[in-house]
MARLUM-197243 format. One record per atom (N, C-alpha, C): residue number from 1; atom name; x, y, z. Coordinates in steps of 0.2 Angstrom, whole numbers, plus 5000, padded with zeros to 4 digits. Layout:
   miza   logu     c1     c2     c3
    NUM     CA      X      Y      Z
...
//
This chain:
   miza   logu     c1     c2     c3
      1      N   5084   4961   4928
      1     CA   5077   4963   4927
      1      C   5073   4957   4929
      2      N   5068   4959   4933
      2     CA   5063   4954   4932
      2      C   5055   4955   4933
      3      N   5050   4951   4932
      3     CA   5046   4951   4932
      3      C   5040   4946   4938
      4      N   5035   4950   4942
      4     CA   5031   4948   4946
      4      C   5024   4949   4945
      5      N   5023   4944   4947
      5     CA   5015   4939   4945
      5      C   5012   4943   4950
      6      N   5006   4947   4951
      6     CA   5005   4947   4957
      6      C   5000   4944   4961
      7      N   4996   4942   4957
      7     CA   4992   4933   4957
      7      C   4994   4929   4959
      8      N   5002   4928   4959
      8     CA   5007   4921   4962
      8      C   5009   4923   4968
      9      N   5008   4931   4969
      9     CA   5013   4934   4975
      9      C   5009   4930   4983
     10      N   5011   4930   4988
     10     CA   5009   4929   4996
     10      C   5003   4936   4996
     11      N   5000   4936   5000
     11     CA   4996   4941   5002
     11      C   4997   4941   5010
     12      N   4994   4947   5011
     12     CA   4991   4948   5020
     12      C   4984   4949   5019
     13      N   4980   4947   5023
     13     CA   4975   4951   5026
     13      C   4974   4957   5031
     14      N   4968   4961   5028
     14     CA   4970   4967   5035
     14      C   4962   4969   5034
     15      N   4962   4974   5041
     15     CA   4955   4977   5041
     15      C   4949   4972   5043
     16      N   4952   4964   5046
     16     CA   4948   4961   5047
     16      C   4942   4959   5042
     17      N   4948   4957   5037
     17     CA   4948   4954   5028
     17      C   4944   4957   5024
     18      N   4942   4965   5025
     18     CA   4941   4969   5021
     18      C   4947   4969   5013
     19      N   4951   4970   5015
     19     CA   4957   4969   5013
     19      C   4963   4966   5011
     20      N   4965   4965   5005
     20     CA   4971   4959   5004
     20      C   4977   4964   5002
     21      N   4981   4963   5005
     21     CA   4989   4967   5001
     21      C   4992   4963   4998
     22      N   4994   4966   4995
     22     CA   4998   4961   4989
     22      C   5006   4964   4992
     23      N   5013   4964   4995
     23     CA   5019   4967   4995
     23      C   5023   4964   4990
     24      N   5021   4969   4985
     24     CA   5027   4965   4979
     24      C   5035   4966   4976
     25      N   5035   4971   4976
     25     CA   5042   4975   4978
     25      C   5045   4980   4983
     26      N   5052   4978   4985
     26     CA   5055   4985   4987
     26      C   5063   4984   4988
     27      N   5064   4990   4984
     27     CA   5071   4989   4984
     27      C   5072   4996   4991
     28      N   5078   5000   4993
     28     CA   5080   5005   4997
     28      C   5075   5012   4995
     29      N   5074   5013   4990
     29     CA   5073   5018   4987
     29      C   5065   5017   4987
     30      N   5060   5013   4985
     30     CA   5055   5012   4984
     30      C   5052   5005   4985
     31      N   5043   5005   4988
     31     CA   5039   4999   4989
     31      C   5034   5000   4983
     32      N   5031   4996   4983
     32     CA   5024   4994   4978
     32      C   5021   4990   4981
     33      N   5017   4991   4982
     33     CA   5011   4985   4983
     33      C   5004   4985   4981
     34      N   5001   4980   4980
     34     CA   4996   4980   4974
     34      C   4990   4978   4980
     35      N   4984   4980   4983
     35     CA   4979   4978   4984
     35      C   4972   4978   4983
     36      N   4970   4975   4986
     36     CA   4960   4973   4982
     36      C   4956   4975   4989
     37      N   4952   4980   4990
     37     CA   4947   4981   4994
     37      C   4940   4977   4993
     38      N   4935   4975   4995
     38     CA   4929   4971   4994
     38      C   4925   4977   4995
     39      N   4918   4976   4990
     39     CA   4912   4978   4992
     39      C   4912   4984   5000
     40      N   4910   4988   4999
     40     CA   4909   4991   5009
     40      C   4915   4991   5010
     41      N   4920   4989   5007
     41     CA   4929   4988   5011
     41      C   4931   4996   5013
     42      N   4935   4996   5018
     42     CA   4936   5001   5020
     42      C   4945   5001   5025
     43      N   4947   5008   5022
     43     CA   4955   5008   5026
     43      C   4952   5014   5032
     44      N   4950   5013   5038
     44     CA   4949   5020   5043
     44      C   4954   5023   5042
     45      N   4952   5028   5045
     45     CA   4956   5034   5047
     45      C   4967   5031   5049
     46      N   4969   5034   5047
     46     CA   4976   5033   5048
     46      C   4981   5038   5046
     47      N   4988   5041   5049
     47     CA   4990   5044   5046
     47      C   4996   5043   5044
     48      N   5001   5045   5039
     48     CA   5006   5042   5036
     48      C   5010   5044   5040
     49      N   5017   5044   5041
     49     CA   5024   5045   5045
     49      C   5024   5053   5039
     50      N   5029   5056   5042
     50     CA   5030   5065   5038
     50      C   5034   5063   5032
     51      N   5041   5058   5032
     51     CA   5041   5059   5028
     51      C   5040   5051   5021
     52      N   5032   5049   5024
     52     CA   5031   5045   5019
     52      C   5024   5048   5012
     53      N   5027   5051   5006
     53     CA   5023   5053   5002
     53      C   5021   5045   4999
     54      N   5016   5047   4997
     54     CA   5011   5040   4994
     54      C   5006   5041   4988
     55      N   5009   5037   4982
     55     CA   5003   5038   4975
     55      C   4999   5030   4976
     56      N   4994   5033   4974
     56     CA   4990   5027   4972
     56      C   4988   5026   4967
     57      N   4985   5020   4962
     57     CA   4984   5020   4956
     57      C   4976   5015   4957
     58      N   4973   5018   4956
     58     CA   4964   5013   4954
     58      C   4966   5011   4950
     59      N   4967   5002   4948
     59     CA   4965   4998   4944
     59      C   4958   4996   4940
     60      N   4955   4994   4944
     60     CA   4949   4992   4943
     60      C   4946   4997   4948
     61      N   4937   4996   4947
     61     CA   4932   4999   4952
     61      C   4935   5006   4955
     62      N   4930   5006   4960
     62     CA   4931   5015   4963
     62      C   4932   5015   4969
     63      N   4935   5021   4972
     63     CA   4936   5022   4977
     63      C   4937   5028   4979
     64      N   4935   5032   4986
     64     CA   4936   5038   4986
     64      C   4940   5039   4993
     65      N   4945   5043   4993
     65     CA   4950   5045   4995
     65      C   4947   5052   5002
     66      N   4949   5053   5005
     66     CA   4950   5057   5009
     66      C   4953   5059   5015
     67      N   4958   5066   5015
     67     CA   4961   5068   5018
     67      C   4958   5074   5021
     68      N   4961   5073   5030
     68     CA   4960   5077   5034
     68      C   4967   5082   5032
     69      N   4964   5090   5032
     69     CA   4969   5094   5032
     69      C   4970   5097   5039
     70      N   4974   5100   5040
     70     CA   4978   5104   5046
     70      C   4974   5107   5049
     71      N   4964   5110   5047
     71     CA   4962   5115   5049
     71      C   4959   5112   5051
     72      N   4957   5104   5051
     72     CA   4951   5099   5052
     72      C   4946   5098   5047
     73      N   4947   5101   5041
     73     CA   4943   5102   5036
     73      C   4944   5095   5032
     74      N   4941   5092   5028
     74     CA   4940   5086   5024
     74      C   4941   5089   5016
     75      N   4946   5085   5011
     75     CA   4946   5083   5004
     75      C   4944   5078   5001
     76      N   4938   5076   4998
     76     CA   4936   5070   4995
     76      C   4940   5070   4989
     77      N   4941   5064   4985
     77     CA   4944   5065   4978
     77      C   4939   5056   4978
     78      N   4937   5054   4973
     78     CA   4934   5050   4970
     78      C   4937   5046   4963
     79      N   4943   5041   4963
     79     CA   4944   5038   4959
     79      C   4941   5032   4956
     80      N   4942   5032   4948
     80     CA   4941   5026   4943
     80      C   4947   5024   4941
     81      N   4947   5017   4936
     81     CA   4951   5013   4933
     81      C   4956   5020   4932
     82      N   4964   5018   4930
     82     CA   4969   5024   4927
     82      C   4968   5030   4929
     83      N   4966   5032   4937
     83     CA   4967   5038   4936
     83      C   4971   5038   4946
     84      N   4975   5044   4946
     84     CA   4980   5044   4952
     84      C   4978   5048   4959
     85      N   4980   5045   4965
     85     CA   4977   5050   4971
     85      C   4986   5049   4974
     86      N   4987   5056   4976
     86     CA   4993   5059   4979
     86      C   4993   5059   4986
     87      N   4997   5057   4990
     87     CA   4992   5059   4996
     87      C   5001   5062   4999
     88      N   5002   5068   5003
     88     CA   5009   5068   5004
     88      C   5009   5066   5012
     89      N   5014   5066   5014
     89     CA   5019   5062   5019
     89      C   5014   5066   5025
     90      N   5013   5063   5032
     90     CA   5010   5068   5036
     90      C   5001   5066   5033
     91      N   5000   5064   5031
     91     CA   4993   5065   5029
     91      C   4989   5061   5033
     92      N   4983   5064   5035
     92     CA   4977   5057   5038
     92      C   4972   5056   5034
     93      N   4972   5050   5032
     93     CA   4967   5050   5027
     93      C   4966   5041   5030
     94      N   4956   5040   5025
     94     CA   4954   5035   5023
     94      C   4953   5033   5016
     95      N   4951   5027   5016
     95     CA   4948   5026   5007
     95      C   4943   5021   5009
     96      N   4939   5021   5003
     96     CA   4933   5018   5004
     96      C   4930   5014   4997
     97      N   4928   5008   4998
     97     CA   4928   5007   4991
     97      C   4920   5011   4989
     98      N   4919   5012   4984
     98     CA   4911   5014   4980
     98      C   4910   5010   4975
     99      N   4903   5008   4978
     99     CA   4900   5005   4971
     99      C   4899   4995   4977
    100      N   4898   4991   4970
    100     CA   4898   4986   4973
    100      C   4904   4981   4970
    101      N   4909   4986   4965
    101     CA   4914   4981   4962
    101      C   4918   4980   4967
    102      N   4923   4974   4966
    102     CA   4930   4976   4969
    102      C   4934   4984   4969
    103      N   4937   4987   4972
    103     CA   4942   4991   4971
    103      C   4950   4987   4971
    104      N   4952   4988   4964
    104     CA   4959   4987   4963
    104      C   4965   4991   4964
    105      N   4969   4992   4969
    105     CA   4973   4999   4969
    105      C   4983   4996   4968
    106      N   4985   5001   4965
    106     CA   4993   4998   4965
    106      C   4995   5006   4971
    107      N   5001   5004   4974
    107     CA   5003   5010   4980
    107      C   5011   5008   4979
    108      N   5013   5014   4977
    108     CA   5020   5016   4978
    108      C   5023   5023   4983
    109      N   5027   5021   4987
    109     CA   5031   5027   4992
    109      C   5034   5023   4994
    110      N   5040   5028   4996
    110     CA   5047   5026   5000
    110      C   5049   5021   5005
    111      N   5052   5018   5007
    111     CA   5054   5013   5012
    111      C   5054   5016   5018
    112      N   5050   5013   5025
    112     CA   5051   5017   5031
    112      C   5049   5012   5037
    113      N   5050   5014   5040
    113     CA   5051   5010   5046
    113      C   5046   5009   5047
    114      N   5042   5012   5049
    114     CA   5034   5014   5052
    114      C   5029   5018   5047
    115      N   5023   5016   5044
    115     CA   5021   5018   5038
    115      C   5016   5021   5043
    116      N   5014   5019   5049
    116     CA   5007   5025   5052
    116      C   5010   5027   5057
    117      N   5008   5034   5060
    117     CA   5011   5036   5067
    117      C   5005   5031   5070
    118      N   5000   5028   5072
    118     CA   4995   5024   5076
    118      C   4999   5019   5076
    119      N   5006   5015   5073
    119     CA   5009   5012   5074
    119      C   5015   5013   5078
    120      N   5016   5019   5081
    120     CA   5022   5019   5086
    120      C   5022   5016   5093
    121      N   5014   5018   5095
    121     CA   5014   5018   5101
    121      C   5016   5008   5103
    122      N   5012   5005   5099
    122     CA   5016   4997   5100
    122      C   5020   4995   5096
    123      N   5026   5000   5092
    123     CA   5029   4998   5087
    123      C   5034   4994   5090
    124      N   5038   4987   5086
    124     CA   5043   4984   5089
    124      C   5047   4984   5081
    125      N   5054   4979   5084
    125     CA   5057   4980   5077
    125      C   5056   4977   5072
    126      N   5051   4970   5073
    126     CA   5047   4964   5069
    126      C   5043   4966   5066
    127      N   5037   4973   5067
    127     CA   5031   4974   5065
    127      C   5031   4974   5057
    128      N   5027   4970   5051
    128     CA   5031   4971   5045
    128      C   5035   4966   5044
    129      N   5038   4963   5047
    129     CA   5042   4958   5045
    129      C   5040   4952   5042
    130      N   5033   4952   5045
    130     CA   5029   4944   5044
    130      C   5027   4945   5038
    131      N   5027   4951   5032
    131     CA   5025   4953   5025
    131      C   5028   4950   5023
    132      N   5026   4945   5014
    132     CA   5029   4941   5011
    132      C   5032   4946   5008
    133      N   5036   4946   5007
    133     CA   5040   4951   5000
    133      C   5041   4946   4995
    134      N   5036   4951   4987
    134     CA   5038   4945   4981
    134      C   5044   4945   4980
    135      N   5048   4952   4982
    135     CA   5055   4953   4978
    135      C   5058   4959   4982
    136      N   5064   4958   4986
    136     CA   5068   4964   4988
    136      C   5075   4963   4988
    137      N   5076   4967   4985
    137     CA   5082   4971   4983
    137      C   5085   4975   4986
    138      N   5091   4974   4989
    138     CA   5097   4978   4991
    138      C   5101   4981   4985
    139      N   5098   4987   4985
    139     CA   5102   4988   4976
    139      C   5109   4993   4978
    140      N   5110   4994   4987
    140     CA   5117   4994   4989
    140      C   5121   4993   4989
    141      N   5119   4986   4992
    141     CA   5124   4977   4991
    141      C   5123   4973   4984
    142      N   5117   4975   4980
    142     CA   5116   4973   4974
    142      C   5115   4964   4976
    143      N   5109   4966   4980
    143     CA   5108   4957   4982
    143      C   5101   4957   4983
    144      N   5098   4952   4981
    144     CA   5091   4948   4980
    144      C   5091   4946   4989
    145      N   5087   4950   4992
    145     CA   5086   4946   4998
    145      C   5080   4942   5001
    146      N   5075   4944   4996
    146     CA   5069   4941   4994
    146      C   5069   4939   4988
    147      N   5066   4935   4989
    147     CA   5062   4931   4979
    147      C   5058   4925   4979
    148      N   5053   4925   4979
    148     CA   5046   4921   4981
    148      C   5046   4917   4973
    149      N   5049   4911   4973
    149     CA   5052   4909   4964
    149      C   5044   4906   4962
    150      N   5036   4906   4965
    150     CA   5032   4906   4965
    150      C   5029   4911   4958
    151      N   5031   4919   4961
    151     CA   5031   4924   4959
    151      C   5035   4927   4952
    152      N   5041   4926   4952
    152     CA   5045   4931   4952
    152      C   5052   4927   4947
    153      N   5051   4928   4941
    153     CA   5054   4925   4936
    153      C   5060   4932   4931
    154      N   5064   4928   4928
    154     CA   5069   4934   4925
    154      C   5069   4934   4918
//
């Protein structure tokens, strides 16, 4: 068992630091990562790989979610603290923060090679690599191949 700080964890910037990811776990079966959008922050448009389904969790502040469907028609959903946005595998969707708080989000889905198809056309086998992982688990091999001892106590 263990425990991860995520305030200790490494971060990335993205969106030209609209954006901080937190990459705090992943074992074979599943990722987490914890992120903060700023005031005006914004994830454009992108779509996930088909088979990556994705929950997200509002922590703090708000943010609204939208998905392009198949017919090119638009779904808003608008979340607060404790409450869930679904997004399934195949989806193009952005988020946007509302308001002027921070938006806090935590994101769990599957392990994949390639999380946007926008990422294939210069995908190489590094892309991602450069992501600090607080904690990864090979729960095949039953090995710790990551562990940020910054972070991440038993």
């Amino acid at each position: 068992m263990y425990k991860v700080r995520a305030e200790e964890a490494s971060s990335v910037e993205q969106v030209e630091g609209q954006v901080r990811a937190y990459p705090l776990f992943t074992t074979n079966d599943l990722v987490l990562l914890y992120f903060e959008m700023g005031p005006s922050g914004m994830i454009d448009w992108h779509t996930h790989v088909p088979n990556m389904d994705e929950v997200s969790m509002c922590l703090e502040g708000r943010a609204r979610y939208t998905l392009e469907r198949e017919d090119g028609s638009h779904q808003t959903i608008e979340v607060g603290p404790m409450e869930f946005v679904y997004l399934p595998g195949g989806a193009r969707n952005k988020i946007e923060t509302v308001g002027e708080q921070v938006h806090k989000g935590m994101v769990i889905h599957r392990p994949v090679s390639v999380a946007r198809l926008e990422n294939l056309e210069d995908f190489t086998p590094s892309d991602g690599d450069d992501w600090p992982m607080a904690l990864w688990i090979d729960r095949k091999r039953d090995e710790v191949l990551e562990k940020d001892e910054d972070a991440v106590s038993t």
